[in-house]
Phi, psi and omega in degrees: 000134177275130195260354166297291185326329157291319186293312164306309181266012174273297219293316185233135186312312185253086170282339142274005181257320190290278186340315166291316186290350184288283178308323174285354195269314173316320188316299212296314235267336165306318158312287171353298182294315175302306184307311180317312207274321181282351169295299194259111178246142203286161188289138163264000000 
């Protein structure tokens, strides 16, 4: 037993259903982030 790996699946009850929405949302919030950056490109 790993103990982060426990630690984890103790802190939320469901861990694969948070993890994909966790992960789709990181996607989601990535695009985003990407999108910003061609609008605004930061100054060099």
């Amino acid at each position: 037993m790993e103990p982060v790996h426990d630690m984890c699946s103790k802190d939320s009850g469901s861990e694969e259903p948070d993890g994909t929405t966790a992960a789709a949302a990181l996607a989601a919030e990535y695009e985003q982030f990407l999108l910003d950056i061609e609008e605004q490109p930061l100054p060099s």
